[in-house]
C-alpha positions in Angstrom: 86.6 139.2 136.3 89.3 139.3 133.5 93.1 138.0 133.7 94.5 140.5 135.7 96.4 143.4 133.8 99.7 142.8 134.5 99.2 139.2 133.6 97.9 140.2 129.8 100.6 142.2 129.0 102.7 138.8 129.4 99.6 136.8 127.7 100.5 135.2 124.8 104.3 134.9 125.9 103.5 133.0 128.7 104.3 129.2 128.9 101.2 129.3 131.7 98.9 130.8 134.0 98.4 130.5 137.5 94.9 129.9 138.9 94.7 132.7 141.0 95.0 134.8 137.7 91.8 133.3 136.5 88.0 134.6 136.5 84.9 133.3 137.5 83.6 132.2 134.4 86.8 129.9 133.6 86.7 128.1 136.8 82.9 127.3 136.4 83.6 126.0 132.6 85.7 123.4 134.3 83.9 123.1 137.3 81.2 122.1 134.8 83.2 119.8 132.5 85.0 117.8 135.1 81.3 116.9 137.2 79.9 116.1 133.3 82.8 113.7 132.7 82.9 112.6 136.3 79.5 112.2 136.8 79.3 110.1 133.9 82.5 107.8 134.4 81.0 106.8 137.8 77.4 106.2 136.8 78.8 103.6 133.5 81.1 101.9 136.3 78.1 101.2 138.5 75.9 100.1 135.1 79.1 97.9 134.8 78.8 96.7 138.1 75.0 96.0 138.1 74.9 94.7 134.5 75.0 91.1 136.2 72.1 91.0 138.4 69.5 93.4 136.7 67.0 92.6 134.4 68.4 94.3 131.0 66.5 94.8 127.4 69.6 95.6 125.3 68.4 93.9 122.0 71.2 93.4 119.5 71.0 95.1 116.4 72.3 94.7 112.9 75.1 97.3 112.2 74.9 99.8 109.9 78.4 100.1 108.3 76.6 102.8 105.5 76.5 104.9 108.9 80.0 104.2 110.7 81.7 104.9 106.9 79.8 108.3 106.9 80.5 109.0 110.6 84.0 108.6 109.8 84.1 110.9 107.2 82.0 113.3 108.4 84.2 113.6 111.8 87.4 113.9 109.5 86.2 116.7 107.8 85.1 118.6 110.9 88.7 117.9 112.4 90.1 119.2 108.3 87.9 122.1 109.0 89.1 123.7 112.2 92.5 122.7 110.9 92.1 125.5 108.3 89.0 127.6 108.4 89.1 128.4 105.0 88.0 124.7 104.0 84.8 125.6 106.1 84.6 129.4 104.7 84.9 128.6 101.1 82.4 125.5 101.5 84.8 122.9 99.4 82.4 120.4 98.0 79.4 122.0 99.7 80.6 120.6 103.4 78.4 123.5 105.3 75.3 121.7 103.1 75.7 118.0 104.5 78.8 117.5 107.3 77.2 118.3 110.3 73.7 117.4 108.9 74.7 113.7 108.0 76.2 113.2 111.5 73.1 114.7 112.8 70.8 112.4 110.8 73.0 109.3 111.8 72.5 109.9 115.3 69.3 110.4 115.2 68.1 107.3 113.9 70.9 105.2 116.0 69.1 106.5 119.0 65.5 106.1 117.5 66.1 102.3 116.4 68.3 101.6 119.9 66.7 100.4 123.3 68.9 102.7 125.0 66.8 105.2 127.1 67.1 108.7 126.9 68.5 109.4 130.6 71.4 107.1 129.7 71.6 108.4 125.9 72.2 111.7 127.6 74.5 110.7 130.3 76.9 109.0 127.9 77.0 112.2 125.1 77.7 114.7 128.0 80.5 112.5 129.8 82.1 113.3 126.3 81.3 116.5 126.0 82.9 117.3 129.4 86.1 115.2 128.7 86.5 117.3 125.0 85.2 120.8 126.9 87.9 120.1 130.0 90.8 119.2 126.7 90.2 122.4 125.3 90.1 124.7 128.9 93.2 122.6 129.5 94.7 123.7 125.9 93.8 127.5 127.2 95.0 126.8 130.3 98.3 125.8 129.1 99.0 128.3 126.4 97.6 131.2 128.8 95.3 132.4 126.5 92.7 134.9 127.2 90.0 132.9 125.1 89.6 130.8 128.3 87.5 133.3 130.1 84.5 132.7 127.3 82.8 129.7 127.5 81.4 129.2 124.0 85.5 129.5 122.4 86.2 127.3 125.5 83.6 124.1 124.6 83.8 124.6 121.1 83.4 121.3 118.7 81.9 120.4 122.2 78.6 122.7 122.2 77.1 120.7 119.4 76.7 117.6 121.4 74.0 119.9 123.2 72.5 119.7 120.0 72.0 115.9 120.1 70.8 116.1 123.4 67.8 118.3 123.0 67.1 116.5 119.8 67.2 113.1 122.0 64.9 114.9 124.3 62.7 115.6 121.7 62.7 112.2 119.4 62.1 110.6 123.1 57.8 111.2 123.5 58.1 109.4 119.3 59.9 106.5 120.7 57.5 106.3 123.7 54.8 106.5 121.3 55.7 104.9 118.6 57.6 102.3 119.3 56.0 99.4 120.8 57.3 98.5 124.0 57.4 94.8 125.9 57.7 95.7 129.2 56.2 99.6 129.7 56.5 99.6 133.6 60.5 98.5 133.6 60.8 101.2 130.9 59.4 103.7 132.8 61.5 102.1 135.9 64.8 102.6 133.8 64.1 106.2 132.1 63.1 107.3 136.0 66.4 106.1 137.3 68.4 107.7 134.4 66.3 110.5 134.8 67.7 111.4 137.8 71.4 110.5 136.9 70.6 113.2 134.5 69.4 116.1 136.6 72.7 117.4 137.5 73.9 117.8 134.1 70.5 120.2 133.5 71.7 122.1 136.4 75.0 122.6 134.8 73.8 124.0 131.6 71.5 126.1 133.4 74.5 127.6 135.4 76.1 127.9 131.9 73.7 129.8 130.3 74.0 133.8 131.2 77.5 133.4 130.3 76.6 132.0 126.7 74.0 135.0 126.1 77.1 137.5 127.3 79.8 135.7 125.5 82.6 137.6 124.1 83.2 135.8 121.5 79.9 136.3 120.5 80.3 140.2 120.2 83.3 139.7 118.3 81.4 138.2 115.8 78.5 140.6 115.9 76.4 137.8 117.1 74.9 138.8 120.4 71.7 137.0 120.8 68.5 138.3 122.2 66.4 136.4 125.0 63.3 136.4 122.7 64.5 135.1 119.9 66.1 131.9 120.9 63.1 131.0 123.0 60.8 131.5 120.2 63.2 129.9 117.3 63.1 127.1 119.7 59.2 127.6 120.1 58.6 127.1 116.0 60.2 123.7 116.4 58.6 122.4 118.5 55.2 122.9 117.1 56.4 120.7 114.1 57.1 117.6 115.8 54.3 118.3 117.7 52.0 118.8 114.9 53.6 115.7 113.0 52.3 113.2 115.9 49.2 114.9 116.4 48.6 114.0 112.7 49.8 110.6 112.5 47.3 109.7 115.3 44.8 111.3 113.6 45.2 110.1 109.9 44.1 106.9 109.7 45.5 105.9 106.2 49.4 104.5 106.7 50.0 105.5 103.2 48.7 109.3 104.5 50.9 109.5 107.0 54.2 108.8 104.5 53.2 112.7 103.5 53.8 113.9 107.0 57.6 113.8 106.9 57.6 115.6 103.3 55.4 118.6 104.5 57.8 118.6 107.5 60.7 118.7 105.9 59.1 120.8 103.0 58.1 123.6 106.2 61.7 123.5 108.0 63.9 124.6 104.8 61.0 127.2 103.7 61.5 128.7 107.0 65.1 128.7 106.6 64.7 130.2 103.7 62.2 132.5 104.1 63.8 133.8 107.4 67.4 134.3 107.8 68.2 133.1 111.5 72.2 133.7 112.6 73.5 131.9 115.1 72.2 130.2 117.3 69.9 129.2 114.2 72.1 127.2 112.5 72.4 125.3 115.7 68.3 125.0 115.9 68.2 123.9 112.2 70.5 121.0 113.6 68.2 120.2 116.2 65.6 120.0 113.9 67.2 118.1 111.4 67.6 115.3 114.6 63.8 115.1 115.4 62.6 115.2 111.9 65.3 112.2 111.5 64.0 110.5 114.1 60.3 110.7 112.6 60.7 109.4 109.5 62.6 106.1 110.9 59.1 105.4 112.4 57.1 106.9 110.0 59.0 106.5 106.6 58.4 108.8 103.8 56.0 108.6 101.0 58.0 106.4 98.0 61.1 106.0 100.2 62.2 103.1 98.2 61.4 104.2 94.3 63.4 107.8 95.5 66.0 106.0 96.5 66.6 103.8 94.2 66.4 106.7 91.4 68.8 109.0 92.9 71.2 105.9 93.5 70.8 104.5 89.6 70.6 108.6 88.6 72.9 110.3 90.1 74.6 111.9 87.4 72.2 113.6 86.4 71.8 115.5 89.9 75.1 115.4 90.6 75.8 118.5 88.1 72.9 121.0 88.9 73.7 120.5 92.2 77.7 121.3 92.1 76.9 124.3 90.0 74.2 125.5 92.5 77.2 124.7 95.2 79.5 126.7 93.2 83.2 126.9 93.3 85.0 127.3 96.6 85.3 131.4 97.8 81.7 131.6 96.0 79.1 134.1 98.2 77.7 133.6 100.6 80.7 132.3 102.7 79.8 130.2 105.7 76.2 130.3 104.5 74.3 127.9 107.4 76.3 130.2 110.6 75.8 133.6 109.2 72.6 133.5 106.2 72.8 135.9 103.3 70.2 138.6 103.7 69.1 137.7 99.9 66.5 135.0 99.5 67.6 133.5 96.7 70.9 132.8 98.0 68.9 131.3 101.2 67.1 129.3 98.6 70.1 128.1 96.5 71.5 127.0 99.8 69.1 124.9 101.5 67.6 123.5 97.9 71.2 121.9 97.8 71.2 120.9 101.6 67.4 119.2 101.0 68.7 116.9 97.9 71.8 115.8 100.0 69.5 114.7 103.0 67.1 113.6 100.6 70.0 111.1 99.3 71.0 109.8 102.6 67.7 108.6 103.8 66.5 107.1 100.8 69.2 105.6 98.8 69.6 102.3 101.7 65.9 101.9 101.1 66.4 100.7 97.3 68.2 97.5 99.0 71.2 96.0 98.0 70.6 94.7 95.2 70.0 98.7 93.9 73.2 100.0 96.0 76.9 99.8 96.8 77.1 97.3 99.3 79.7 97.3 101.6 81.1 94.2 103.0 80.7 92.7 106.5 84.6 92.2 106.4 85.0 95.6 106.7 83.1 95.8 110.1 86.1 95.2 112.5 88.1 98.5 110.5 84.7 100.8 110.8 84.7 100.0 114.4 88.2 100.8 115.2 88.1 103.7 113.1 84.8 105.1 114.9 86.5 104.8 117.9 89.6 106.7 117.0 87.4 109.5 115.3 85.6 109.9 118.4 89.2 110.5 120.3 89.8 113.0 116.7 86.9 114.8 118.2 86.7 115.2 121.3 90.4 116.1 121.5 91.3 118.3 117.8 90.5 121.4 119.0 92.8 121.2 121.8 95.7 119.7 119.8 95.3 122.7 117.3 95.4 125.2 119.7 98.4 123.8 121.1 100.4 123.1 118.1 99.4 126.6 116.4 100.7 128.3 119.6 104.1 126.5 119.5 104.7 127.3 115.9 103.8 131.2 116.2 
């Protein structure tokens, strides 16, 4: 049930709205985001508090400041780009072609080099993505807008943290496999525990779910999504990764099984381009993108290094063709990677550009150091306040906008 009549002619003059006012699908968008934040709080206060007396496998690894620098960046950009759509619409220096993708890629191979299970991989991403979900409702909330009753406007910049958790779920059977492991039975142990930390968030999304495929905001954008065609978008990835472990096992040859990640990465952007897939398929490419990253830190591609270290010592002579193929900003197709251009070239022009800038950021720290801009160690303590405060940028822009765009109108 909508805001009550009487109470939407008022709407946007209103300083704020009274509970009673609101319908069911706003109070179980923060029913959901306050048991995800809560749920989470208590269950790192009792790792806390067991930290001491358990047996723990944390390993220490070497930072990557390459990824916190980019992380950085990347989040500024997002936080730039709901600031003023128009950055995002007109594609300024191809962002649609390598924001969300590098943050992707980054997390993925964090979590595929970490010792951190899955269960509490998951637990930690959707504590956040309640606190920034119950910012935004609270943003609504305070405003009294209407945009509070659809679930999708509501979450936001928070929905693509789902996004990292199914690609965790599906880098997890790699990392299993993969990886080696010292102690399997405490792993097992520790995922089962986690595991079931992590079955009330599932519940939550699954309550979330009919009012995502009936979302408003959706309809407004001409974006109403069938049944079938998420489950089988969803469907064609999977038989990738599957595919891609079936033959590493099966290839005997290490040197083989470098080619695996090419024709994976080579089949993902032909589909892309072969089939234009609206929303949510811009969201799928994502999760892709996560899984594939994943793969290839285990299973590096063919010539990593020598690629690498070309485009790094070469990069002039990429850099043009590809920021005439990204064109200048207001250039068709606008917001290509949400809404595809029915043409296949323009598909193809797209993701071509896309491919060389992933392409770039997995290879070019494979030439080493001596090949590569270094950046110093000094600069760690910086990067790690800065990733800090960028996660706070996230989590909480959206809300702040909203807020401060409604006080100046």
């Amino acid at each position: 049930m909508r805001m009550r009549e009487s109470h939407k002619q008022e709407g946007l003059h209103s300083d704020h709205v009274s509970f009673t006012h609101l319908g069911a699908s706003a109070l179980l968008v923060l029913g959901v985001s306050v048991t995800l934040f809560l749920v989470g709080v208590i269950f790192k206060l009792l790792e806390w508090r067991s930290s001491g007396t358990e047996k723990t496998e944390h390993v220490e690894l070497e930072r990557i400041l390459y990824f916190d620098l980019w992380r950085v960046l990347c989040v500024a950009l997002v936080v730039l780009s709901h600031s003023w759509e128009g950055y995002h619409e007109q594609n300024f220096f191809g962002v649609c072609q390598w924001v969300l993708q590098y943050v992707t890629i980054i997390s993925a191979i964090c979590f595929a080099r970490s010792s951190t299970g899955l269960g509490r991989y998951c637990l930690r991403l959707l504590m956040f993505c309640g606190l920034g979900t119950m910012l935004n409702w609270m943003a609504l909330f305070a405003i009294a807008d209407e945009a509070i009753e659809d679930p999708l406007r509501v979450s936001f910049q928070m929905a693509y943290i789902l996004c990292l958790v199914f690609g965790a779920i599906g880098v997890s059977p790699m990392k299993w496999l993969l990886k080696e492991k010292k102690d399997l039975n405490y792993q097992v142990r520790v995922e089962m525990r986690h595991g079931l930390a992590f079955l009330p968030y599932f519940m939550a999304l699954v309550l979330l779910m009919p009012l995502v495929f009936h979302s408003s905001w959706l309809e407004q954008k001409s974006l109403q999504v069938s049944l079938l065609r998420v489950p089988w978008e969803l469907m064609e990835s999977m038989l990738l990764p599957c595919s891609a472990v079936v033959a590493h096992f099966f290839l005997r040859d290490s040197e083989t099984k470098a080619w695996i990640g090419w024709v994976w990465l080579a089949l993902l952007q032909a589909g892309r381009i072969l089939n234009a897939e609206p929303r949510p398929g811009s969201e799928i490419h994502l999760l892709d993108l996560y899984i594939w990253s994943g793969f290839i830190y285990f299973v590096p591609l063919a010539y990593q290094a020598k690629i690498g270290k070309a485009i790094a010592q070469l990069w002039l002579l990429w850099a043009v063709p590809v920021a005439l193929l990204v064109g200048l900003p207001g250039a068709e197709p606008p917001f290509p990677a949400q809404y595809p251009s029915p043409e296949v070239m323009k598909r193809a022009r797209f993701y071509f550009v896309e491919s060389v800038f992933i392409l770039a950021f997995v290879t070019i720290p494979s030439a080493g150091k001596q090949h590569t801009l270094v950046i110093p160690q000094s600069a760690g303590p910086t990067l790690d306040c800065l990733n800090y405060l960028s996660l706070a940028a996230f989590c909480s822009h959206k809300a702040i906008i909203d807020v401060v765009q409604h006080t100046w109108r």
